[in-house]
C-alpha positions in Angstrom: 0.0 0.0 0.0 1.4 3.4 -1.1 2.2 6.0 2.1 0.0 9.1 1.8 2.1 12.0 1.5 2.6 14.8 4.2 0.4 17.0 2.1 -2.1 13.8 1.6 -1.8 12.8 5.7 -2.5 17.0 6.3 -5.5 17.5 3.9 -7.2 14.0 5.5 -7.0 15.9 8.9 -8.2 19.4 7.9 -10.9 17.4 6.5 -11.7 15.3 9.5 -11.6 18.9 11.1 -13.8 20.6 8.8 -16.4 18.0 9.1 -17.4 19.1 12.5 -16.8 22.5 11.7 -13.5 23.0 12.8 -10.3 24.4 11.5 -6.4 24.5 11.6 -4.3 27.1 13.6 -0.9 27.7 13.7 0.4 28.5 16.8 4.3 30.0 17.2 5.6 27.9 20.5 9.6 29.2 20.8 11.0 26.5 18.3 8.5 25.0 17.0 4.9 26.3 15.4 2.8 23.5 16.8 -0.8 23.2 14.3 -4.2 23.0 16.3 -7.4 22.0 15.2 -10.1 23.7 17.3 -13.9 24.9 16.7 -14.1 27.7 14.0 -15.9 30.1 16.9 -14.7 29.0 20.2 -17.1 29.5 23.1 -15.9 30.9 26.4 -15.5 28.1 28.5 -14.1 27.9 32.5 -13.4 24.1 31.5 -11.1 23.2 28.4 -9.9 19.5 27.5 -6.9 19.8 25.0 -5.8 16.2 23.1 -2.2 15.2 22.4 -1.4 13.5 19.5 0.8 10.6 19.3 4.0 10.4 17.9 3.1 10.3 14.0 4.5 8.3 11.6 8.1 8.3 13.9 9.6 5.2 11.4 8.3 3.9 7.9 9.7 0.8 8.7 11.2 -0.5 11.6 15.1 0.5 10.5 14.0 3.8 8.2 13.0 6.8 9.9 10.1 8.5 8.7 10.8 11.8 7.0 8.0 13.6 8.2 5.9 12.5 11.4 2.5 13.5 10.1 0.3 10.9 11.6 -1.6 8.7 9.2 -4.7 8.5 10.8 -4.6 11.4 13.7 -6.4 9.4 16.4 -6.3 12.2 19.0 -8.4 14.2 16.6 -10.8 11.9 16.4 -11.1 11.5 20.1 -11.0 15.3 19.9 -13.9 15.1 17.8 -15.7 12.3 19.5 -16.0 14.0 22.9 -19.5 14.0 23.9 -19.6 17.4 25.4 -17.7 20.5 26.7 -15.0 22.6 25.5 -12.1 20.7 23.3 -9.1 21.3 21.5 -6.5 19.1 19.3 -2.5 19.8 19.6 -0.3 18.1 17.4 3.2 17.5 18.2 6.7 19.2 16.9 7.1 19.1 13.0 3.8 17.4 12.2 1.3 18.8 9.3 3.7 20.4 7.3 6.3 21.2 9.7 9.0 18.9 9.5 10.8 21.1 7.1 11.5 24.0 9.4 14.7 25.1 10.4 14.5 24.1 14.1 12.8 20.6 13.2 15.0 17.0 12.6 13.8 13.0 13.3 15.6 13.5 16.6 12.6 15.4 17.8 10.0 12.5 16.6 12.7 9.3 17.6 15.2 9.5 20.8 14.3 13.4 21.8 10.8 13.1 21.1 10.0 14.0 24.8 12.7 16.3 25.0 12.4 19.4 27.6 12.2 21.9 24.4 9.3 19.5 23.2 7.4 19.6 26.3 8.1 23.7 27.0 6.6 24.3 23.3 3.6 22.1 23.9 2.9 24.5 27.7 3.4 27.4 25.7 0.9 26.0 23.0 -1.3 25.2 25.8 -1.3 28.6 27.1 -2.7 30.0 23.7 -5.3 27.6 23.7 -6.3 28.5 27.6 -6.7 32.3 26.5 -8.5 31.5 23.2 -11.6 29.8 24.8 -11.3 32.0 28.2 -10.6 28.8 30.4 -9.1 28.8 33.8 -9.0 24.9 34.7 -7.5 22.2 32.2 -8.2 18.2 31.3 -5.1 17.0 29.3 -5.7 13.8 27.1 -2.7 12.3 25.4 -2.6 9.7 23.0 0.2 7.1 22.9 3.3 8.7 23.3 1.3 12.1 23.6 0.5 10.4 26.6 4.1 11.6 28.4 3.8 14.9 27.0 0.4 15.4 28.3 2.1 14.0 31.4 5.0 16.2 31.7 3.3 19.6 30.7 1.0 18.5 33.9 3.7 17.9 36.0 4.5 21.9 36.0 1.5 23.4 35.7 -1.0 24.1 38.5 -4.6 24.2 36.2 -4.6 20.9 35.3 -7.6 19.0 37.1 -7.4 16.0 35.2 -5.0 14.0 33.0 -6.0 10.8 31.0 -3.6 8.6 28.4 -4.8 6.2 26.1 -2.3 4.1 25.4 0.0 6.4 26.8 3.9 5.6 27.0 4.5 6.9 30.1 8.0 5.3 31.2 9.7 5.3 28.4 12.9 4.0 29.6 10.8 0.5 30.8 9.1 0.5 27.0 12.3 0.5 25.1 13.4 -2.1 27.2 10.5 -4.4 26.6 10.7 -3.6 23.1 14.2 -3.7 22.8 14.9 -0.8 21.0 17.3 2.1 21.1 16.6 4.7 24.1 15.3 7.8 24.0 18.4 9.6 24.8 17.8 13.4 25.6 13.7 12.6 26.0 12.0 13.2 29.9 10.2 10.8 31.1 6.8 11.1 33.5 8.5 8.4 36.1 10.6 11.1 37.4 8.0 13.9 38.0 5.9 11.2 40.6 5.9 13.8 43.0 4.3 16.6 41.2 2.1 13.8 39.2 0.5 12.3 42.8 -1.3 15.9 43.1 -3.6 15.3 39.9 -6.7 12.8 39.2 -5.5 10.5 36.9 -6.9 7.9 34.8 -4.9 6.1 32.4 -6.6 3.5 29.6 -4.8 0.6 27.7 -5.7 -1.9 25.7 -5.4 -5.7 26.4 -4.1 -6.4 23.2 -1.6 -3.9 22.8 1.3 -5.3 22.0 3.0 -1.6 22.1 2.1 0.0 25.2 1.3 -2.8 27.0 -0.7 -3.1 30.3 2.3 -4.1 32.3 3.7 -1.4 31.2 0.8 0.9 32.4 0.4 -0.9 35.5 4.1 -0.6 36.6 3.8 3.5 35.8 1.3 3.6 38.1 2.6 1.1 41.0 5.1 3.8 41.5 2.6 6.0 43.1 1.6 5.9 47.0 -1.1 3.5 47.4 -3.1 6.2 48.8 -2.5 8.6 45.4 -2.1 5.6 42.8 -4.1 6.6 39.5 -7.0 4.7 38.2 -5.7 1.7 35.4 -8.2 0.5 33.2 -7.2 -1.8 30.9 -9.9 -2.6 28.0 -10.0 -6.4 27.4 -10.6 -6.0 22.6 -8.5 -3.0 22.6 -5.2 -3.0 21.1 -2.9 0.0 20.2 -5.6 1.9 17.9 -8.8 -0.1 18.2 -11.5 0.6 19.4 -10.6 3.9 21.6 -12.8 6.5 19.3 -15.5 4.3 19.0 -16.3 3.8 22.7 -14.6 7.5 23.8 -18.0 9.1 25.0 -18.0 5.8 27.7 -14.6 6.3 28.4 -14.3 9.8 28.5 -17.8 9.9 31.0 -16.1 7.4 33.0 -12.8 9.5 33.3 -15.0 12.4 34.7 -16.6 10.1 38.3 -13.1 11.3 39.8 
Protein backbone atom coordinates (compact mmCIF):
# COMPACT_ATOMS: atom_id res chain seq x y z
CA UNK A 1 0.00 0.00 0.00
CA UNK A 2 1.37 3.40 -1.07
CA UNK A 3 2.23 6.03 2.09
CA UNK A 4 0.04 9.05 1.80
CA UNK A 5 2.13 11.99 1.45
CA UNK A 6 2.58 14.77 4.17
CA UNK A 7 0.39 16.96 2.08
CA UNK A 8 -2.13 13.75 1.63
CA UNK A 9 -1.81 12.84 5.72
CA UNK A 10 -2.54 16.97 6.30
CA UNK A 11 -5.51 17.49 3.94
CA UNK A 12 -7.20 13.99 5.54
CA UNK A 13 -6.97 15.90 8.94
CA UNK A 14 -8.20 19.38 7.93
CA UNK A 15 -10.91 17.39 6.47
CA UNK A 16 -11.73 15.28 9.55
CA UNK A 17 -11.58 18.89 11.09
CA UNK A 18 -13.80 20.58 8.81
CA UNK A 19 -16.44 18.04 9.13
CA UNK A 20 -17.36 19.12 12.51
CA UNK A 21 -16.76 22.46 11.71
CA UNK A 22 -13.48 22.95 12.84
CA UNK A 23 -10.28 24.43 11.51
CA UNK A 24 -6.42 24.46 11.63
CA UNK A 25 -4.28 27.10 13.58
CA UNK A 26 -0.89 27.65 13.68
CA UNK A 27 0.43 28.48 16.85
CA UNK A 28 4.30 30.00 17.25
CA UNK A 29 5.61 27.85 20.50
CA UNK A 30 9.58 29.22 20.83
CA UNK A 31 10.96 26.48 18.26
CA UNK A 32 8.52 25.01 16.97
CA UNK A 33 4.93 26.26 15.42
CA UNK A 34 2.77 23.50 16.78
CA UNK A 35 -0.79 23.22 14.29
CA UNK A 36 -4.21 23.00 16.35
CA UNK A 37 -7.36 22.02 15.18
CA UNK A 38 -10.12 23.73 17.33
CA UNK A 39 -13.86 24.88 16.69
CA UNK A 40 -14.15 27.67 14.03
CA UNK A 41 -15.94 30.10 16.88
CA UNK A 42 -14.69 29.00 20.24
CA UNK A 43 -17.11 29.48 23.11
CA UNK A 44 -15.86 30.94 26.38
CA UNK A 45 -15.47 28.09 28.50
CA UNK A 46 -14.05 27.92 32.52
CA UNK A 47 -13.41 24.11 31.48
CA UNK A 48 -11.12 23.25 28.40
CA UNK A 49 -9.90 19.51 27.49
CA UNK A 50 -6.94 19.83 25.03
CA UNK A 51 -5.83 16.20 23.13
CA UNK A 52 -2.19 15.19 22.43
CA UNK A 53 -1.39 13.55 19.52
CA UNK A 54 0.75 10.62 19.33
CA UNK A 55 4.03 10.36 17.87
CA UNK A 56 3.08 10.28 13.99
CA UNK A 57 4.52 8.31 11.60
CA UNK A 58 8.08 8.33 13.89
CA UNK A 59 9.62 5.19 11.41
CA UNK A 60 8.29 3.94 7.86
CA UNK A 61 9.74 0.76 8.71
CA UNK A 62 11.17 -0.47 11.61
CA UNK A 63 15.08 0.48 10.55
CA UNK A 64 14.05 3.83 8.22
CA UNK A 65 13.02 6.76 9.95
CA UNK A 66 10.13 8.48 8.70
CA UNK A 67 10.82 11.80 7.02
CA UNK A 68 7.99 13.55 8.17
CA UNK A 69 5.91 12.52 11.36
CA UNK A 70 2.47 13.48 10.09
CA UNK A 71 0.34 10.94 11.56
CA UNK A 72 -1.56 8.73 9.17
CA UNK A 73 -4.69 8.49 10.83
CA UNK A 74 -4.61 11.38 13.67
CA UNK A 75 -6.42 9.39 16.35
CA UNK A 76 -6.27 12.22 19.03
CA UNK A 77 -8.36 14.18 16.64
CA UNK A 78 -10.77 11.85 16.40
CA UNK A 79 -11.06 11.53 20.07
CA UNK A 80 -11.04 15.33 19.94
CA UNK A 81 -13.87 15.15 17.76
CA UNK A 82 -15.69 12.32 19.51
CA UNK A 83 -15.95 13.96 22.90
CA UNK A 84 -19.48 14.00 23.88
CA UNK A 85 -19.64 17.44 25.41
CA UNK A 86 -17.75 20.50 26.67
CA UNK A 87 -15.04 22.59 25.45
CA UNK A 88 -12.13 20.72 23.29
CA UNK A 89 -9.12 21.35 21.45
CA UNK A 90 -6.54 19.13 19.32
CA UNK A 91 -2.52 19.80 19.64
CA UNK A 92 -0.34 18.09 17.41
CA UNK A 93 3.20 17.52 18.20
CA UNK A 94 6.74 19.25 16.88
CA UNK A 95 7.06 19.10 13.02
CA UNK A 96 3.79 17.37 12.15
CA UNK A 97 1.30 18.80 9.26
CA UNK A 98 3.73 20.41 7.30
CA UNK A 99 6.28 21.22 9.68
CA UNK A 100 8.96 18.88 9.45
CA UNK A 101 10.84 21.12 7.10
CA UNK A 102 11.53 23.99 9.39
CA UNK A 103 14.74 25.10 10.41
CA UNK A 104 14.51 24.15 14.14
CA UNK A 105 12.85 20.58 13.24
CA UNK A 106 14.97 16.99 12.63
CA UNK A 107 13.83 13.04 13.28
CA UNK A 108 15.62 13.51 16.58
CA UNK A 109 12.58 15.39 17.83
CA UNK A 110 9.96 12.50 16.59
CA UNK A 111 12.69 9.34 17.63
CA UNK A 112 15.18 9.49 20.76
CA UNK A 113 14.30 13.43 21.80
CA UNK A 114 10.77 13.09 21.14
CA UNK A 115 10.04 14.04 24.78
CA UNK A 116 12.69 16.33 24.96
CA UNK A 117 12.35 19.40 27.57
CA UNK A 118 12.16 21.89 24.40
CA UNK A 119 9.32 19.54 23.23
CA UNK A 120 7.41 19.64 26.26
CA UNK A 121 8.11 23.70 27.01
CA UNK A 122 6.61 24.26 23.33
CA UNK A 123 3.58 22.09 23.93
CA UNK A 124 2.90 24.52 27.71
CA UNK A 125 3.36 27.35 25.71
CA UNK A 126 0.92 26.02 23.02
CA UNK A 127 -1.28 25.17 25.84
CA UNK A 128 -1.31 28.57 27.10
CA UNK A 129 -2.73 30.03 23.66
CA UNK A 130 -5.30 27.63 23.75
CA UNK A 131 -6.29 28.51 27.55
CA UNK A 132 -6.66 32.32 26.49
CA UNK A 133 -8.48 31.55 23.23
CA UNK A 134 -11.57 29.79 24.84
CA UNK A 135 -11.25 31.97 28.22
CA UNK A 136 -10.55 28.79 30.39
CA UNK A 137 -9.08 28.78 33.78
CA UNK A 138 -9.03 24.90 34.74
CA UNK A 139 -7.50 22.24 32.21
CA UNK A 140 -8.25 18.23 31.26
CA UNK A 141 -5.09 16.96 29.30
CA UNK A 142 -5.66 13.84 27.06
CA UNK A 143 -2.65 12.29 25.44
CA UNK A 144 -2.60 9.72 22.96
CA UNK A 145 0.18 7.10 22.93
CA UNK A 146 3.26 8.74 23.28
CA UNK A 147 1.34 12.11 23.62
CA UNK A 148 0.49 10.41 26.60
CA UNK A 149 4.06 11.63 28.37
CA UNK A 150 3.75 14.91 26.98
CA UNK A 151 0.36 15.37 28.34
CA UNK A 152 2.14 14.00 31.37
CA UNK A 153 5.04 16.17 31.73
CA UNK A 154 3.32 19.55 30.74
CA UNK A 155 0.97 18.47 33.88
CA UNK A 156 3.69 17.93 36.02
CA UNK A 157 4.55 21.87 36.03
CA UNK A 158 1.52 23.41 35.65
CA UNK A 159 -0.99 24.07 38.47
CA UNK A 160 -4.58 24.15 36.23
CA UNK A 161 -4.60 20.87 35.29
CA UNK A 162 -7.64 18.99 37.10
CA UNK A 163 -7.36 16.00 35.17
CA UNK A 164 -4.95 13.96 33.04
CA UNK A 165 -5.98 10.84 31.05
CA UNK A 166 -3.60 8.61 28.41
CA UNK A 167 -4.78 6.24 26.13
CA UNK A 168 -2.30 4.08 25.43
CA UNK A 169 0.03 6.41 26.78
CA UNK A 170 3.87 5.64 27.03
CA UNK A 171 4.53 6.88 30.07
CA UNK A 172 8.05 5.26 31.24
CA UNK A 173 9.69 5.30 28.45
CA UNK A 174 12.90 4.05 29.62
CA UNK A 175 10.85 0.54 30.78
CA UNK A 176 9.07 0.50 26.95
CA UNK A 177 12.35 0.49 25.07
CA UNK A 178 13.45 -2.05 27.20
CA UNK A 179 10.52 -4.41 26.59
CA UNK A 180 10.73 -3.57 23.11
CA UNK A 181 14.23 -3.74 22.84
CA UNK A 182 14.86 -0.83 21.01
CA UNK A 183 17.34 2.12 21.13
CA UNK A 184 16.64 4.69 24.13
CA UNK A 185 15.27 7.76 24.01
CA UNK A 186 18.39 9.61 24.77
CA UNK A 187 17.80 13.43 25.59
CA UNK A 188 13.74 12.65 25.99
CA UNK A 189 12.04 13.19 29.88
CA UNK A 190 10.15 10.78 31.07
CA UNK A 191 6.78 11.11 33.52
CA UNK A 192 8.51 8.42 36.13
CA UNK A 193 10.57 11.11 37.37
CA UNK A 194 8.02 13.92 37.98
CA UNK A 195 5.86 11.21 40.61
CA UNK A 196 5.92 13.82 42.97
CA UNK A 197 4.31 16.63 41.24
CA UNK A 198 2.07 13.77 39.21
CA UNK A 199 0.50 12.26 42.76
CA UNK A 200 -1.27 15.92 43.07
CA UNK A 201 -3.60 15.35 39.88
CA UNK A 202 -6.69 12.83 39.18
CA UNK A 203 -5.47 10.46 36.91
CA UNK A 204 -6.95 7.93 34.76
CA UNK A 205 -4.86 6.12 32.37
CA UNK A 206 -6.63 3.47 29.60
CA UNK A 207 -4.77 0.57 27.68
CA UNK A 208 -5.67 -1.88 25.68
CA UNK A 209 -5.38 -5.66 26.41
CA UNK A 210 -4.13 -6.38 23.18
CA UNK A 211 -1.61 -3.88 22.79
CA UNK A 212 1.27 -5.30 22.00
CA UNK A 213 3.05 -1.56 22.10
CA UNK A 214 2.06 -0.01 25.17
CA UNK A 215 1.34 -2.82 27.01
CA UNK A 216 -0.65 -3.08 30.28
CA UNK A 217 2.26 -4.05 32.26
CA UNK A 218 3.72 -1.39 31.21
CA UNK A 219 0.79 0.90 32.38
CA UNK A 220 0.38 -0.94 35.55
CA UNK A 221 4.13 -0.63 36.55
CA UNK A 222 3.84 3.50 35.77
CA UNK A 223 1.26 3.56 38.07
CA UNK A 224 2.58 1.14 41.02
CA UNK A 225 5.08 3.77 41.52
CA UNK A 226 2.59 6.04 43.15
CA UNK A 227 1.61 5.95 47.00
CA UNK A 228 -1.07 3.51 47.41
CA UNK A 229 -3.06 6.19 48.75
CA UNK A 230 -2.50 8.60 45.40
CA UNK A 231 -2.15 5.57 42.84
CA UNK A 232 -4.07 6.62 39.49
CA UNK A 233 -7.00 4.74 38.16
CA UNK A 234 -5.73 1.70 35.41
CA UNK A 235 -8.24 0.47 33.21
CA UNK A 236 -7.19 -1.80 30.86
CA UNK A 237 -9.94 -2.63 27.97
CA UNK A 238 -9.96 -6.36 27.44
CA UNK A 239 -10.57 -5.96 22.60
CA UNK A 240 -8.46 -2.96 22.58
CA UNK A 241 -5.16 -2.99 21.08
CA UNK A 242 -2.93 0.05 20.24
CA UNK A 243 -5.60 1.89 17.88
CA UNK A 244 -8.77 -0.10 18.23
CA UNK A 245 -11.47 0.57 19.44
CA UNK A 246 -10.60 3.87 21.55
CA UNK A 247 -12.80 6.55 19.30
CA UNK A 248 -15.51 4.27 18.95
CA UNK A 249 -16.33 3.78 22.69
CA UNK A 250 -14.64 7.51 23.78
CA UNK A 251 -17.96 9.06 24.96
CA UNK A 252 -17.97 5.83 27.66
CA UNK A 253 -14.57 6.32 28.42
CA UNK A 254 -14.30 9.80 28.52
CA UNK A 255 -17.78 9.89 31.02
CA UNK A 256 -16.07 7.39 32.98
CA UNK A 257 -12.80 9.53 33.31
CA UNK A 258 -14.98 12.39 34.69
CA UNK A 259 -16.56 10.05 38.34
CA UNK A 260 -13.08 11.28 39.76
Amino acid sequence: MTLPSPAERRAAADALAQSRSWRAAIIPSGPFDLVAYLPSAPASAGHLTIYIEGDGLAWVTGTQVSSDPTPRDPLALRLALAQPEGAAAYLSRPCQYGDAEATNCSSRYWTSRRFAPEVVAATDRAIDVLKQRFGATRLSLVGYSGGGAVAALVAARRTDVERLVTIAGNLDHRAWTTYQRIESLTGSLSPVDYIEALSTIPQWHYVGAMDDNITPLLVQGFAERFPVSKRPVVRIESSFDHRCCWVEQWPRLWQESLAR
